[in-house]
N, CA, C and O atoms as a GROMACS GRO file, in nm:
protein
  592
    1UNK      N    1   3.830  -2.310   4.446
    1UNK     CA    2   3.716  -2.340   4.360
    1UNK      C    3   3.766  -2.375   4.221
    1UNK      O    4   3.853  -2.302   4.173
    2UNK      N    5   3.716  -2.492   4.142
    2UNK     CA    6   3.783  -2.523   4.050
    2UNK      C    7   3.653  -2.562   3.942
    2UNK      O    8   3.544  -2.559   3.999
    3UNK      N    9   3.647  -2.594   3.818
    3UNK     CA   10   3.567  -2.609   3.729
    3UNK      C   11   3.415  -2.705   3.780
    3UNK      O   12   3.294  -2.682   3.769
    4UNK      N   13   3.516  -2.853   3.855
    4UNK     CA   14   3.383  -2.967   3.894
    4UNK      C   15   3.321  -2.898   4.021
    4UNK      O   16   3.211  -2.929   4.067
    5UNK      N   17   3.390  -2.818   4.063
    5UNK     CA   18   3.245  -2.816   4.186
    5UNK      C   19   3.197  -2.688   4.175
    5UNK      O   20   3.170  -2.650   4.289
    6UNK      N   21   3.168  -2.582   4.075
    6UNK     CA   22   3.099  -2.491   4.034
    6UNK      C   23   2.975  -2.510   4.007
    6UNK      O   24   2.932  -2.575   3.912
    7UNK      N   25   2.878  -2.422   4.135
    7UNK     CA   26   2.714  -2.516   4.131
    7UNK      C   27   2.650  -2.367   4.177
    7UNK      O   28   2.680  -2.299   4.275
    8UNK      N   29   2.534  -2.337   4.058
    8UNK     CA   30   2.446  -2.215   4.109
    8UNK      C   31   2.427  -2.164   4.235
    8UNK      O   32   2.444  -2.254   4.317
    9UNK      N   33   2.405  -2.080   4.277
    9UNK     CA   34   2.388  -1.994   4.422
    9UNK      C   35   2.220  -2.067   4.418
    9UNK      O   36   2.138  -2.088   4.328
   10UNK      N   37   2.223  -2.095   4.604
   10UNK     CA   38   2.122  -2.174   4.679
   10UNK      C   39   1.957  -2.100   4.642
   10UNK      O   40   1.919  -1.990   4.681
   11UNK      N   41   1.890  -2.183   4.569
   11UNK     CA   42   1.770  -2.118   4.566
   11UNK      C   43   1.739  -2.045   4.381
   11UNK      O   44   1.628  -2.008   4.343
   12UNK      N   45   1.876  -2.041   4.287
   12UNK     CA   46   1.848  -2.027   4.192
   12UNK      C   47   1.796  -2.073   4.085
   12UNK      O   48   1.773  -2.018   3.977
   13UNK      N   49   1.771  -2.219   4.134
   13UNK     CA   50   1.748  -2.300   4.026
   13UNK      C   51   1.582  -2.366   4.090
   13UNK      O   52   1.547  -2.370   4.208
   14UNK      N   53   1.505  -2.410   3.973
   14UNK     CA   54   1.418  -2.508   4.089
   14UNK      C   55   1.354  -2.606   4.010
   14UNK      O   56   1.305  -2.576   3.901
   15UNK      N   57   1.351  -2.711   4.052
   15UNK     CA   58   1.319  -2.876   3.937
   15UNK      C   59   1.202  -2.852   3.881
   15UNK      O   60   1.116  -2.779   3.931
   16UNK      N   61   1.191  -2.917   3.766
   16UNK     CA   62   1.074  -2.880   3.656
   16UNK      C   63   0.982  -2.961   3.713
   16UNK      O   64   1.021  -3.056   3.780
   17UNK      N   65   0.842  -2.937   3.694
   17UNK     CA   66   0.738  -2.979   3.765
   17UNK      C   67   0.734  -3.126   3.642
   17UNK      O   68   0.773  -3.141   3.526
   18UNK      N   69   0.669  -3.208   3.738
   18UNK     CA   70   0.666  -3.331   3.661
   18UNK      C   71   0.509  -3.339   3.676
   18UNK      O   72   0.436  -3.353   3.774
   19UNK      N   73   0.483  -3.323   3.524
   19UNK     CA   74   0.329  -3.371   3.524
   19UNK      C   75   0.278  -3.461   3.513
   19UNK      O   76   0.366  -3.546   3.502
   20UNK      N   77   0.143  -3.530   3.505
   20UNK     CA   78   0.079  -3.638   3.488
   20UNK      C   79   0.179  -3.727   3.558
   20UNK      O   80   0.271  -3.787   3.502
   21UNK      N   81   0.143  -3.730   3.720
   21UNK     CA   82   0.240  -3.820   3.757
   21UNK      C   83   0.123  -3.847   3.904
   21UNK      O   84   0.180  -3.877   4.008
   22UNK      N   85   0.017  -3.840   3.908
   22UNK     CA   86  -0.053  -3.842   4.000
   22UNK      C   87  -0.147  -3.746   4.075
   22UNK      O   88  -0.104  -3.631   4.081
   23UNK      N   89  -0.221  -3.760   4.111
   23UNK     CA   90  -0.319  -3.662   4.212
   23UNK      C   91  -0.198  -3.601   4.339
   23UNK      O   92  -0.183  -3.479   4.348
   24UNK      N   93  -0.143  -3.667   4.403
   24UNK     CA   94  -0.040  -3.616   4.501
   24UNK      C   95   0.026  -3.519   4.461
   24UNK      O   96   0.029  -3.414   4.525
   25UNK      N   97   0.110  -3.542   4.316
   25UNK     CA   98   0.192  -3.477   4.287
   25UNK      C   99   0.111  -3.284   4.250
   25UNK      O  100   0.175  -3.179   4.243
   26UNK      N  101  -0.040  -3.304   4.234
   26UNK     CA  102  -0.062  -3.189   4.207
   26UNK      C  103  -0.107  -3.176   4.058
   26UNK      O  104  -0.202  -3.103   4.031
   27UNK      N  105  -0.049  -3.237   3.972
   27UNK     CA  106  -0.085  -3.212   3.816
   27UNK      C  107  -0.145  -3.399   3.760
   27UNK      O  108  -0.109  -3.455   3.656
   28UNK      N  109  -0.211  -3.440   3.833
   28UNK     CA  110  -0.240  -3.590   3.787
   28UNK      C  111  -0.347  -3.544   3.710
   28UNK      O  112  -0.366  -3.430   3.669
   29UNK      N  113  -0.438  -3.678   3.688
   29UNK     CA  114  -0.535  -3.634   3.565
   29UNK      C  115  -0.503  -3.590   3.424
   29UNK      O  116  -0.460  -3.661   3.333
   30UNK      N  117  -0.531  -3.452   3.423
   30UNK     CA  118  -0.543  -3.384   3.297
   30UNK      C  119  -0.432  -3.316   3.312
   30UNK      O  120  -0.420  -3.210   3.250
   31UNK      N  121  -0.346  -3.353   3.381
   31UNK     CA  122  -0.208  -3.284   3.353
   31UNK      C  123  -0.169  -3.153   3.324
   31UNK      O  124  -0.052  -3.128   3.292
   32UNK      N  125  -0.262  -3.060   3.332
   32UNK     CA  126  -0.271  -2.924   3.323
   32UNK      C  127  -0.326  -2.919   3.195
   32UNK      O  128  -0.294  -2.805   3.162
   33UNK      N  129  -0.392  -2.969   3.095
   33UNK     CA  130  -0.413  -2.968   2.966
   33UNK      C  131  -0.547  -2.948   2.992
   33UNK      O  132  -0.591  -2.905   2.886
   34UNK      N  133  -0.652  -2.954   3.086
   34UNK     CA  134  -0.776  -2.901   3.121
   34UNK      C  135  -0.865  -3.035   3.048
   34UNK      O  136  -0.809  -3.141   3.022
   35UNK      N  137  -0.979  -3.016   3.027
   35UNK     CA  138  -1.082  -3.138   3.016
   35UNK      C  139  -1.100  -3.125   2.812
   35UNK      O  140  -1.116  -3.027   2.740
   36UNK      N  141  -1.086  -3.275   2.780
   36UNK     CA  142  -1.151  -3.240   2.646
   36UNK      C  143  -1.057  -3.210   2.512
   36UNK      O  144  -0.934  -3.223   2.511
   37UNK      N  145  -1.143  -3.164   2.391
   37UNK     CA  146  -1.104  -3.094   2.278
   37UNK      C  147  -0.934  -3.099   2.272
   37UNK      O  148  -0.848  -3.121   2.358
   38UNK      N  149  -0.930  -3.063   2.101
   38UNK     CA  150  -0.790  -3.082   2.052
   38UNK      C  151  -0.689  -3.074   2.135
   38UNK      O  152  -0.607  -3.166   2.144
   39UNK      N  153  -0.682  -2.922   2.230
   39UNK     CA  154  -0.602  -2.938   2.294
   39UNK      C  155  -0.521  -2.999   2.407
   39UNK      O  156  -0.416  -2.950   2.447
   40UNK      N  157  -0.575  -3.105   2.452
   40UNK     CA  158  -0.565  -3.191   2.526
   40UNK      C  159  -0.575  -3.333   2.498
   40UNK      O  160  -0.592  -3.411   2.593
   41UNK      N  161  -0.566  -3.388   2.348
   41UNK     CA  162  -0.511  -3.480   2.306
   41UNK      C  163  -0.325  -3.479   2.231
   41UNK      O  164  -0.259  -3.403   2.160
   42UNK      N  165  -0.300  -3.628   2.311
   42UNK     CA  166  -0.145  -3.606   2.254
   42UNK      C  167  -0.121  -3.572   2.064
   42UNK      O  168  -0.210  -3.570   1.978
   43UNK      N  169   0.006  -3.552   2.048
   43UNK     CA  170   0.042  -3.540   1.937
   43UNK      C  171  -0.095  -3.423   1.846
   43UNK      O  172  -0.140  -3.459   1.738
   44UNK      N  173  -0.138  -3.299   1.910
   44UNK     CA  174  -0.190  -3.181   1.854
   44UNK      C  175  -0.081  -3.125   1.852
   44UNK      O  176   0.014  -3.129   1.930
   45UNK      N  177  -0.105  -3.051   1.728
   45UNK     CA  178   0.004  -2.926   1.697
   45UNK      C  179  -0.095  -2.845   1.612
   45UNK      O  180  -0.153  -2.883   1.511
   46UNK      N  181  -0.106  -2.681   1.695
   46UNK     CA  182  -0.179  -2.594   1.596
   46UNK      C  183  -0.105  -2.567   1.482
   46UNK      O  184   0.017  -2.577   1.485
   47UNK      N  185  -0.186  -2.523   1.348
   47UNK     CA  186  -0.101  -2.467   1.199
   47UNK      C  187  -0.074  -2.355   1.251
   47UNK      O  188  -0.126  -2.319   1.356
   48UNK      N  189  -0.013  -2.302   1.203
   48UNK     CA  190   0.135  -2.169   1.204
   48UNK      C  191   0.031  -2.029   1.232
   48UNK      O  192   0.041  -1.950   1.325
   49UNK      N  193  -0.092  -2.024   1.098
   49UNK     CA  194  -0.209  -1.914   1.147
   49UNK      C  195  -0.325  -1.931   1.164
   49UNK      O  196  -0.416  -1.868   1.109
   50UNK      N  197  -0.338  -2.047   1.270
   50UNK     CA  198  -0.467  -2.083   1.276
   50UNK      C  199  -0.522  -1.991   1.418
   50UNK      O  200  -0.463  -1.967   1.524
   51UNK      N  201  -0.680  -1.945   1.363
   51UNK     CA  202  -0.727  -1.842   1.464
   51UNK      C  203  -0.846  -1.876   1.531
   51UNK      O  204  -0.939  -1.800   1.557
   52UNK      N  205  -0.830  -2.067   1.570
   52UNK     CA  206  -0.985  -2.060   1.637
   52UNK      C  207  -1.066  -2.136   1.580
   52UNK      O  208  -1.131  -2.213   1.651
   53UNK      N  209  -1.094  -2.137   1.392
   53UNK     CA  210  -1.186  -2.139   1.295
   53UNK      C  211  -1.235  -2.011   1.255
   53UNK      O  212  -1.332  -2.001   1.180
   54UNK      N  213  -1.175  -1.917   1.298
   54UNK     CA  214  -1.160  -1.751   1.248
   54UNK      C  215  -1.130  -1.784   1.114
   54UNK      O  216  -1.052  -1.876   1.089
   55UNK      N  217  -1.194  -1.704   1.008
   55UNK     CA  218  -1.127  -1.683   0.919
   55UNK      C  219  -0.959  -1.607   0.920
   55UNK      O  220  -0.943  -1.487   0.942
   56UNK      N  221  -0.849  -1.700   0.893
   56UNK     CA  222  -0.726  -1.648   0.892
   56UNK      C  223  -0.710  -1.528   0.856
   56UNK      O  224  -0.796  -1.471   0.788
   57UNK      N  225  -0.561  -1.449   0.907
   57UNK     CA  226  -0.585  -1.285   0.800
   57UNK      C  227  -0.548  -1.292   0.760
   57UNK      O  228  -0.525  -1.179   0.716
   58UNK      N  229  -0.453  -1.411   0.678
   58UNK     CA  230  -0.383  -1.418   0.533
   58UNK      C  231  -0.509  -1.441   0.451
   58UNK      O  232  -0.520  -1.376   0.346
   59UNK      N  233  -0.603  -1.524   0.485
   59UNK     CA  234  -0.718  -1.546   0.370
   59UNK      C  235  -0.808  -1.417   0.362
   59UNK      O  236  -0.851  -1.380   0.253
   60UNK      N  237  -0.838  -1.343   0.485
   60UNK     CA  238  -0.939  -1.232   0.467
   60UNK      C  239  -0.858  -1.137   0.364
   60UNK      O  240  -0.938  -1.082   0.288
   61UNK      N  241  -0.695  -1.093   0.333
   61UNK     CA  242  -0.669  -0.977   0.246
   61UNK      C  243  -0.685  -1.035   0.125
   61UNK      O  244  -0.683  -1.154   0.093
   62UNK      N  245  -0.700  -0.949   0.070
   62UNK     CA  246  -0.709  -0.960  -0.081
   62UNK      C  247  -0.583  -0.973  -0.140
   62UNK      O  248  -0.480  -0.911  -0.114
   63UNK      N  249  -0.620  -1.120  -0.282
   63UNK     CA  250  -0.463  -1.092  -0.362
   63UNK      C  251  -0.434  -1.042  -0.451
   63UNK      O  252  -0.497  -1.060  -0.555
   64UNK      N  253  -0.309  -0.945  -0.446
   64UNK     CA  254  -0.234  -0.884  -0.558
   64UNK      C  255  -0.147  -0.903  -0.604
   64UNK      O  256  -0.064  -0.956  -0.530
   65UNK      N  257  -0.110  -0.881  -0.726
   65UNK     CA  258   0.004  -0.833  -0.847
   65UNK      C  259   0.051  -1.016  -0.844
   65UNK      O  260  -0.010  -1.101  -0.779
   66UNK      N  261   0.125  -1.032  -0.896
   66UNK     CA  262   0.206  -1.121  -0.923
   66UNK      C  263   0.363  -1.116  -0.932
   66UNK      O  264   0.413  -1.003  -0.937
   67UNK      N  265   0.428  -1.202  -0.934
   67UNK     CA  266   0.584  -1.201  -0.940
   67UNK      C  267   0.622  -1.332  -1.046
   67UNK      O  268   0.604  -1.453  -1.062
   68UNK      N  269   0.703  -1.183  -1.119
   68UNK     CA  270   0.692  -1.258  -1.243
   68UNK      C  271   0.875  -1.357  -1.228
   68UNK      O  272   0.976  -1.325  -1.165
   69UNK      N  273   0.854  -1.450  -1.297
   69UNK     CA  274   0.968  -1.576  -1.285
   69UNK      C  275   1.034  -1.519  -1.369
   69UNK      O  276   1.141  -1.579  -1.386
   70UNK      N  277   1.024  -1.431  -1.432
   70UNK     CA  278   1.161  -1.443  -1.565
   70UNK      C  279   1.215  -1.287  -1.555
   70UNK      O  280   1.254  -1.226  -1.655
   71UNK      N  281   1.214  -1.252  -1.476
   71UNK     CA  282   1.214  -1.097  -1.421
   71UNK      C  283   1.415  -1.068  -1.437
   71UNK      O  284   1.473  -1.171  -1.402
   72UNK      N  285   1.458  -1.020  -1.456
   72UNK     CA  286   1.616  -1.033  -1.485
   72UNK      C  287   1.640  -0.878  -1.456
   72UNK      O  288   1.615  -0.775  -1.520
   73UNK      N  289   1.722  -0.916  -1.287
   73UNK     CA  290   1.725  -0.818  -1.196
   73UNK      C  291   1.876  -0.772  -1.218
   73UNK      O  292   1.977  -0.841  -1.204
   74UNK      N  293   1.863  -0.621  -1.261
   74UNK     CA  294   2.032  -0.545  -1.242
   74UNK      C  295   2.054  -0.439  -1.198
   74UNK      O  296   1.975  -0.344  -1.189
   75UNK      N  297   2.174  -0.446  -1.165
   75UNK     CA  298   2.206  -0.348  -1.075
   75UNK      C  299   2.270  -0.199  -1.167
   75UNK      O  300   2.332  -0.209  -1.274
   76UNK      N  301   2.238  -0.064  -1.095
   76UNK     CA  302   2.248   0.014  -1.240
   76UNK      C  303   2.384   0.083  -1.149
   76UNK      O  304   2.410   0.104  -1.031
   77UNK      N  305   2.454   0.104  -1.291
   77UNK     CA  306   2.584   0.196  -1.261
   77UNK      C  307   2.583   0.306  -1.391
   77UNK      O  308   2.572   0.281  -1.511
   78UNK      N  309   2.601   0.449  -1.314
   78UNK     CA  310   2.617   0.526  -1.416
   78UNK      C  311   2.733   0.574  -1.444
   78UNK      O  312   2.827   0.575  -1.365
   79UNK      N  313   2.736   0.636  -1.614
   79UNK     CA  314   2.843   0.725  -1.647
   79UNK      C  315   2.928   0.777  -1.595
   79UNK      O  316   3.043   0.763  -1.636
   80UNK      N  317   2.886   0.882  -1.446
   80UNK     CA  318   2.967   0.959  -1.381
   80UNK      C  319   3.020   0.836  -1.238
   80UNK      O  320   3.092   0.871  -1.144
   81UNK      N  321   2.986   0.749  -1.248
   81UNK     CA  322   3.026   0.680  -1.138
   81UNK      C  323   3.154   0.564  -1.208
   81UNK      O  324   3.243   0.518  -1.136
   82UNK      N  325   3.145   0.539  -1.329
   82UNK     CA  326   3.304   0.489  -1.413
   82UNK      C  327   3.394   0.559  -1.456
   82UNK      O  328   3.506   0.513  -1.480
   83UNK      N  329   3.359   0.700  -1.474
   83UNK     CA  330   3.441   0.810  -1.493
   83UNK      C  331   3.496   0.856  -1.320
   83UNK      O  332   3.607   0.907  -1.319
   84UNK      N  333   3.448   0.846  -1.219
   84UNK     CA  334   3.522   0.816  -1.108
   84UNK      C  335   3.615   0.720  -1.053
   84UNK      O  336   3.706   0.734  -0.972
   85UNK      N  337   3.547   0.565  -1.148
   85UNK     CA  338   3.656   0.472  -1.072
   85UNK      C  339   3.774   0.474  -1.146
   85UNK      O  340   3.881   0.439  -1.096
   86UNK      N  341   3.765   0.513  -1.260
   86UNK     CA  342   3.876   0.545  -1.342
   86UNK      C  343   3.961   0.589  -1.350
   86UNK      O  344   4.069   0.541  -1.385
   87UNK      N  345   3.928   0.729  -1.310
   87UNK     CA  346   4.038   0.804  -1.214
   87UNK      C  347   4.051   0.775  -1.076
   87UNK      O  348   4.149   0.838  -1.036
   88UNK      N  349   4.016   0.730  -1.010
   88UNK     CA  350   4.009   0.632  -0.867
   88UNK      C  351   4.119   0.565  -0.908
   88UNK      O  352   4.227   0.622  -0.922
   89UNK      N  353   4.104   0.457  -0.928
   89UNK     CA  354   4.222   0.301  -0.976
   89UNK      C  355   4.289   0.313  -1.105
   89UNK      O  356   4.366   0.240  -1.168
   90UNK      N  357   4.230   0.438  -1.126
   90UNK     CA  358   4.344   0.426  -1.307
   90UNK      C  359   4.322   0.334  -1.390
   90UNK      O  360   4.414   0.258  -1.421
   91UNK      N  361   4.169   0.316  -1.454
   91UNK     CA  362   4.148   0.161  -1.524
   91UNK      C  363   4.158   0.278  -1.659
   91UNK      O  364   4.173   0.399  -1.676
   92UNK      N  365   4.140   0.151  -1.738
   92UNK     CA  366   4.149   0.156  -1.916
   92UNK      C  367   4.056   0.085  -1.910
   92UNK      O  368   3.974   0.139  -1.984
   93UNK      N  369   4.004  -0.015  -1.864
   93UNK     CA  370   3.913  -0.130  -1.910
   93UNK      C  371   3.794  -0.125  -1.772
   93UNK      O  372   3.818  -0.041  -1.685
   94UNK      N  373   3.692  -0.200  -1.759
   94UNK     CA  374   3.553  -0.188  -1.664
   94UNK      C  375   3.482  -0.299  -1.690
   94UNK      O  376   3.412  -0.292  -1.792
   95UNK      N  377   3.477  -0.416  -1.619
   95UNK     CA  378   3.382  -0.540  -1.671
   95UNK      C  379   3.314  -0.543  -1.473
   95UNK      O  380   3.334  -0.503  -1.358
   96UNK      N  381   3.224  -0.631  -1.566
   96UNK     CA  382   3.134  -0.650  -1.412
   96UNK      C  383   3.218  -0.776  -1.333
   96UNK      O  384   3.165  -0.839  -1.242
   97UNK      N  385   3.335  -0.799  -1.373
   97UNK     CA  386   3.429  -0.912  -1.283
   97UNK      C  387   3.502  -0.760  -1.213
   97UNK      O  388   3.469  -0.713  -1.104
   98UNK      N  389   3.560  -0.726  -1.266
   98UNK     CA  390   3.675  -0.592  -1.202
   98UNK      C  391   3.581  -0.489  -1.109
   98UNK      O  392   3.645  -0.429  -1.023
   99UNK      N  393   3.418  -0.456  -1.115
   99UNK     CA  394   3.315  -0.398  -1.030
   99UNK      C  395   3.343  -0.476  -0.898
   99UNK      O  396   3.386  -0.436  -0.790
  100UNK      N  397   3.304  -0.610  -0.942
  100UNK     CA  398   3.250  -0.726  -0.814
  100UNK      C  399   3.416  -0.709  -0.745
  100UNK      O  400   3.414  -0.685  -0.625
  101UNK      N  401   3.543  -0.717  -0.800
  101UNK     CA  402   3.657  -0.693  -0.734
  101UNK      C  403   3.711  -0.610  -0.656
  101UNK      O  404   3.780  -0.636  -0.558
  102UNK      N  405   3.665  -0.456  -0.716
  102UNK     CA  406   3.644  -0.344  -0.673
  102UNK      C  407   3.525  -0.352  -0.505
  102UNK      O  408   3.552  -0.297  -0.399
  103UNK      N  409   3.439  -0.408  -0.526
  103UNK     CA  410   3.357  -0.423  -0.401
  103UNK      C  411   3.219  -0.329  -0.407
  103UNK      O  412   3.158  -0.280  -0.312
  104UNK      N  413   3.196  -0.322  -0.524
  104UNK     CA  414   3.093  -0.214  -0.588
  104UNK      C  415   2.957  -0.296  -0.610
  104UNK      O  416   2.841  -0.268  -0.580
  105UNK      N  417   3.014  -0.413  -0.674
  105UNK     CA  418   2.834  -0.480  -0.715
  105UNK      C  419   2.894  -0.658  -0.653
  105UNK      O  420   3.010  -0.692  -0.632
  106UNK      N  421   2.794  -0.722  -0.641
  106UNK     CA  422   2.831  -0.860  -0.583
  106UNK      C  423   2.876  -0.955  -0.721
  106UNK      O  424   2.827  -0.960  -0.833
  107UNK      N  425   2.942  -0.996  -0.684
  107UNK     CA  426   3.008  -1.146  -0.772
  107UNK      C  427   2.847  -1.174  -0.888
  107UNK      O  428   2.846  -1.197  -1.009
  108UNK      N  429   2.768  -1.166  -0.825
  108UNK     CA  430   2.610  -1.276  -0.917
  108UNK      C  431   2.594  -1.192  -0.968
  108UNK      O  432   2.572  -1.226  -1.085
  109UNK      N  433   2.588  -0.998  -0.950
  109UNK     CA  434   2.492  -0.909  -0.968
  109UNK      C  435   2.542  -0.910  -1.141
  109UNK      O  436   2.645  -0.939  -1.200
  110UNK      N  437   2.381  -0.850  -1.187
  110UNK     CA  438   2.391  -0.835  -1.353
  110UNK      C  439   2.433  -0.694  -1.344
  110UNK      O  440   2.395  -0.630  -1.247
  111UNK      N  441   2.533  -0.617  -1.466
  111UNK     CA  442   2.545  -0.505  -1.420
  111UNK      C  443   2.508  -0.417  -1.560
  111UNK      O  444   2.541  -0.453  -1.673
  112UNK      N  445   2.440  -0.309  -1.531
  112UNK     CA  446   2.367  -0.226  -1.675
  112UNK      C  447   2.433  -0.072  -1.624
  112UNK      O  448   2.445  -0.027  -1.511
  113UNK      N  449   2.457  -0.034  -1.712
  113UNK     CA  450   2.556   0.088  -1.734
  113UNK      C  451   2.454   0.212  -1.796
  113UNK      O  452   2.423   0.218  -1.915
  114UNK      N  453   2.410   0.304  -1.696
  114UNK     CA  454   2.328   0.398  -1.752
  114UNK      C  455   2.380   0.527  -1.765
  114UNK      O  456   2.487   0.550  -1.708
  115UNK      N  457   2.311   0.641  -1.848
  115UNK     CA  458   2.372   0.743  -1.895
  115UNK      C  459   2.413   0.868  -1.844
  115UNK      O  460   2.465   0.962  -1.904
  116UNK      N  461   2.377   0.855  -1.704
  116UNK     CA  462   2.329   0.988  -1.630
  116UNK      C  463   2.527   1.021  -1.613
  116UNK      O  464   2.612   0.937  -1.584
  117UNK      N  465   2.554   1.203  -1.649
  117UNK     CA  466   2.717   1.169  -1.568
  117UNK      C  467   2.729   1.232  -1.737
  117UNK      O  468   2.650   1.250  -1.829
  118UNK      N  469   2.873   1.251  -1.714
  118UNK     CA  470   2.980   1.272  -1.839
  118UNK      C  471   3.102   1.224  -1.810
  118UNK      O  472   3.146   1.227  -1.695
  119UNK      N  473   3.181   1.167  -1.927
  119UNK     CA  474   3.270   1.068  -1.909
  119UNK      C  475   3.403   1.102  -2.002
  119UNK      O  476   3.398   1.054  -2.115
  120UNK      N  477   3.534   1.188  -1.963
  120UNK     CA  478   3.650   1.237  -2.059
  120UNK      C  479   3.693   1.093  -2.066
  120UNK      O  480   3.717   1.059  -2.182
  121UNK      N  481   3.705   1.027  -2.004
  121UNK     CA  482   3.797   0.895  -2.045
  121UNK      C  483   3.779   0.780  -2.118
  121UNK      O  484   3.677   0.712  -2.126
  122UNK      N  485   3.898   0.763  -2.177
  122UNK     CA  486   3.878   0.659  -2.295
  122UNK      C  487   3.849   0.537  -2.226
  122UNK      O  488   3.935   0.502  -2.146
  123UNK      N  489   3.739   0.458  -2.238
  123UNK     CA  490   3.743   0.312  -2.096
  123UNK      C  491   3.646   0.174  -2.233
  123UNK      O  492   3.538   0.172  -2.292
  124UNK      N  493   3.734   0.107  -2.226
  124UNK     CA  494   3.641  -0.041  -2.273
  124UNK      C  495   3.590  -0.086  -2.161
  124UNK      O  496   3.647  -0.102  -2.053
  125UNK      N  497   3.407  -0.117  -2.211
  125UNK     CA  498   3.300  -0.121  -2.096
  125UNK      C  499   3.295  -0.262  -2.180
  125UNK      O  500   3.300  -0.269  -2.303
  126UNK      N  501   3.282  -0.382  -2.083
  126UNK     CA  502   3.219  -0.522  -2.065
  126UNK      C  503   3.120  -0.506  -2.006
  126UNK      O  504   3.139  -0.451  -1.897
  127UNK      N  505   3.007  -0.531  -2.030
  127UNK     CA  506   2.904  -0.539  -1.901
  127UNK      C  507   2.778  -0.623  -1.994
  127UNK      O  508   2.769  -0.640  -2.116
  128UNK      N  509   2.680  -0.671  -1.870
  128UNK     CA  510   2.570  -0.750  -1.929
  128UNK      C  511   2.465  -0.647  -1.998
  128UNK      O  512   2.408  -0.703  -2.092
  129UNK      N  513   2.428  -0.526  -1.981
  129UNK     CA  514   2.339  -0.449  -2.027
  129UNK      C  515   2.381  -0.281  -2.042
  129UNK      O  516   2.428  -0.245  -1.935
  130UNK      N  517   2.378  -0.174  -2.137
  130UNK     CA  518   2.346  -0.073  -2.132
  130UNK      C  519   2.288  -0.004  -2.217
  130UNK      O  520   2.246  -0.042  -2.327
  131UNK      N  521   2.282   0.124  -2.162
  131UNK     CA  522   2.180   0.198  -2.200
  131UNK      C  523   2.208   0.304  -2.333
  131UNK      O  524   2.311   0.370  -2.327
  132UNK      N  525   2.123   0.321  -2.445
  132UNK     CA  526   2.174   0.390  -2.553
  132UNK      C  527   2.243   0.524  -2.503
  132UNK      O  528   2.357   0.529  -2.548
  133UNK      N  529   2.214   0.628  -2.431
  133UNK     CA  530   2.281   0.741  -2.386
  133UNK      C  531   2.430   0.687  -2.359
  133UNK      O  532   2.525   0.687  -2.438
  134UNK      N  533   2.424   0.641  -2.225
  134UNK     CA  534   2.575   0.547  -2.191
  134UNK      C  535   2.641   0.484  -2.311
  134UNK      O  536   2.764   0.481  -2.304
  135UNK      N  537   2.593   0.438  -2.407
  135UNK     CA  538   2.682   0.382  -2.500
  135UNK      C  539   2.734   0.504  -2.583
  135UNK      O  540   2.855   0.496  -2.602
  136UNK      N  541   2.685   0.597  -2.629
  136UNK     CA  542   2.650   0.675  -2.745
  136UNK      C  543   2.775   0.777  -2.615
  136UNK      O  544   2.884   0.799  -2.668
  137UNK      N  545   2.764   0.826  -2.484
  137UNK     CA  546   2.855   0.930  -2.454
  137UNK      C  547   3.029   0.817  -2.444
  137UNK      O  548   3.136   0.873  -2.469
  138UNK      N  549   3.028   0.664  -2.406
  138UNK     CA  550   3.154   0.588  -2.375
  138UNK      C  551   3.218   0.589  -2.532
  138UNK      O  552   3.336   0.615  -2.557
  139UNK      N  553   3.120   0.556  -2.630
  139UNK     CA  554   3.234   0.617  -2.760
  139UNK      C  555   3.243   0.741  -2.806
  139UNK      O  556   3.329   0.786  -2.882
  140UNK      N  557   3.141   0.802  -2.751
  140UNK     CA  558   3.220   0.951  -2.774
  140UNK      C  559   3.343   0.972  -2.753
  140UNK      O  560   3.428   1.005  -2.835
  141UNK      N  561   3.356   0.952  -2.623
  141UNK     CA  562   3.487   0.968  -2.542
  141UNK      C  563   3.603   0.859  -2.634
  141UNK      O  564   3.725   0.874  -2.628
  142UNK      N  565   3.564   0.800  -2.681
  142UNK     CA  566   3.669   0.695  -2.749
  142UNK      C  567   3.670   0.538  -2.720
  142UNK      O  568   3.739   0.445  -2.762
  143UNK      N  569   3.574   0.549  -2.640
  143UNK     CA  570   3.597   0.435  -2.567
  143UNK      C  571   3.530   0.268  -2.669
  143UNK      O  572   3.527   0.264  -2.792
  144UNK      N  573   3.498   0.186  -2.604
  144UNK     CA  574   3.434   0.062  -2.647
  144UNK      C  575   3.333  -0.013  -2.581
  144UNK      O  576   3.348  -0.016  -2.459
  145UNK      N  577   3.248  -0.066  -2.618
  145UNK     CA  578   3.121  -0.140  -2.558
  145UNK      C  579   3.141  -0.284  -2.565
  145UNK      O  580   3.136  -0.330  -2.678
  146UNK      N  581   3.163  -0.365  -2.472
  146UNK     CA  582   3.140  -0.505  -2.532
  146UNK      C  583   2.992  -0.578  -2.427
  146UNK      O  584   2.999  -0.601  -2.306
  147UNK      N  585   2.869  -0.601  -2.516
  147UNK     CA  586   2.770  -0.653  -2.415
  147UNK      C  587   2.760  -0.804  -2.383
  147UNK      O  588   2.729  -0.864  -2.486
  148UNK      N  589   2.772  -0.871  -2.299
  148UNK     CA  590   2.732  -1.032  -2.338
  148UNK      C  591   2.763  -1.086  -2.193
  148UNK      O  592   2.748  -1.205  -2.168
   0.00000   0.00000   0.00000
């Protein structure tokens, strides 16, 4: 037995009915599409939630809240979680390029540095956003803020 003559077991397969091909054949006429209305003219296609002439149930709920376009989404890292990677990898320095390297926040993510945690190590923080606590305990410790 070799690749070309590999052919389903007898009886597994069975030819697609061919419609609108006559009264003999069984499906002539109306081709199984029944008498009439939309559905049985060519080229109908129902919309995605159409129910009939039901009122849809996207239109019956009610709408809420909005989503606002200028919304500037970040991801939060705290105090006690840079005072871990620090001693983790042994940094001096912390920018949201060396996070995304680390495998902590994604390459795009904005990163905001919050206060929760205590921090002995001296660390220069790069980051797009933080928080007055977090700033106020990273120079305690000695450290530096650069935001931008």
């Amino acid at each position: 037995m070799e690749l070309h003559n590999l052919r389903p077991a007898k009886g597994a397969t069975k030819s697609e009915k061919r419609i609108g091909r006559g009264q003999g054949a069984g499906t002539g006429g109306t081709a199984g599409r029944g008498h009439k209305g939309a559905k049985s003219r060519s080229g109908y296609s129902r919309k995605r939630a159409f129910e009939g002439g039901q009122m849809p149930l996207q239109m019956r709920l009610p709408k809420r809240g909005f989503k606002n376009i200028n919304r500037v989404e970040y991801v939060g890292i705290n105090v006690a979680r840079l005072q871990e990677l620090a001693s983790k990898y042994n940094l001096s320095e912390i920018s949201d390029a060396s996070l995304a390297a680390a495998g902590i926040v994604k390459k795009t993510d904005k990163v905001k540095v919050l206060g929760n945690g205590d921090l002995s190590v001296k660390l220069a923080v790069s980051t797009s956003a933080i928080s007055t606590s977090a700033k106020e305990k990273i120079e305690a410790a000695g450290g530096s803020v650069n935001i931008g």
